[in-house]
N, C-alpha and C positions, 0 to 999 in steps of 0.2 A: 771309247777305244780301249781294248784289250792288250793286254803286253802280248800278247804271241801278234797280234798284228802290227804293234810298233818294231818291234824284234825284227820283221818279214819285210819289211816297209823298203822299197827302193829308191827312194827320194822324198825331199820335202823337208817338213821339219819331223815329219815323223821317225824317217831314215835318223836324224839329228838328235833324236830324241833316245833313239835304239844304244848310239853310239855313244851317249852321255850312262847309259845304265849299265852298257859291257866295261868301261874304263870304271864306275865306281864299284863294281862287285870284283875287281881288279884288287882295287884299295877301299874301298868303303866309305872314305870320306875323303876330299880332295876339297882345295880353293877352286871357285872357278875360272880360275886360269891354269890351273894345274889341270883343269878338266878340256880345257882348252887343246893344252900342251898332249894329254895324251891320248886325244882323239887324231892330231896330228901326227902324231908315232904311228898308233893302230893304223889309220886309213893311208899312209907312206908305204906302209910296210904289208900293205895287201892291195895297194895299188888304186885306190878310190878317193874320191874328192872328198878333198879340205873343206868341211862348214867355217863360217864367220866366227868370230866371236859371239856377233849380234843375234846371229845366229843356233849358239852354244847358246847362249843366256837366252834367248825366247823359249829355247827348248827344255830347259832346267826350273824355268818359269811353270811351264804346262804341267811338265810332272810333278813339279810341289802343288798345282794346283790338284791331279787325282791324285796325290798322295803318297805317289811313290819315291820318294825323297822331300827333303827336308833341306830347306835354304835359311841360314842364321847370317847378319851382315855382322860384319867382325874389323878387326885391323888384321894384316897378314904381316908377318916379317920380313921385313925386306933391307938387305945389304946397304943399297941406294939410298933409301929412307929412313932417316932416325927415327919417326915418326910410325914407322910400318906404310901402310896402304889399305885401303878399305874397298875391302870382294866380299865374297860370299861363301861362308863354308859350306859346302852339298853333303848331304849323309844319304845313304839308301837306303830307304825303310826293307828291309830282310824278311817282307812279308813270305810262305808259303809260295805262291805263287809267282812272285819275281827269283825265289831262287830256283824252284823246279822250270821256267823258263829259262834262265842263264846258264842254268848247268845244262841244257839240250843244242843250246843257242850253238848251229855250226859257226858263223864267223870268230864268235870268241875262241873258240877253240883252238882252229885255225891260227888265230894272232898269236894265244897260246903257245901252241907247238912252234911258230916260229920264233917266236921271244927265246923259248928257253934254248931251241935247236941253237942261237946264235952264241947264248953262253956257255952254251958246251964246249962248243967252237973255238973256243979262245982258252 
């Protein structure tokens, strides 16, 4: 499977899989729960279903497996926990080809222009 048809993908984990690559070329590296978190932003705010969590991590799974990210298990910081908490940091491998797909990609864009339209706003 090629990224312009995960990218294109209307459901599945593939869809899931699209939306975990537009949120880290967003930020480039994220926990994944912060990958979580701003796939729920994105799909709110364009109006499309929520994936799982279990769902996020199956699909952050696949791509570490063809390569297009990179999963390190870590402790995260956390308020709550003196201790931190143990996730998974995601990186995006910034191959050629996942950037010339992401910079075409219309939904990000899209989320794009309305992220920023609302901090103008204000």
């Amino acid at each position: 499977m090629d990224i312009t048809t995960i990218l294109s993908a209307k459901g599945g984990i593939e869809k899931t899989m699209g939306d975990v690559l537009r949120v880290l070329w967003l930020y480039k590296r994220l926990w994944l729960t912060e990958i979580c978190m701003e796939i729920e932003g994105m799909n709110a705010t364009l109006k499309e279903n929520i994936p799982s969590y279990d769902d996020v991590r199956s699909a952050v799974k696949e791509l570490s497996n063809k390569g297009y990210v990179q999963m390190e298990k870590g402790i995260r910081g956390s308020l709550l926990h003196v201790r931190g908490v143990e996730d998974y940091l995601v990186t995006l491998n910034e191959n050629p080809e996942i950037v010339s797909a992401l910079t075409e990609d219309k939904k990000l864009s899209e989320y794009i222009r309305i992220k920023y339209s609302m901090f103008k706003a204000t």
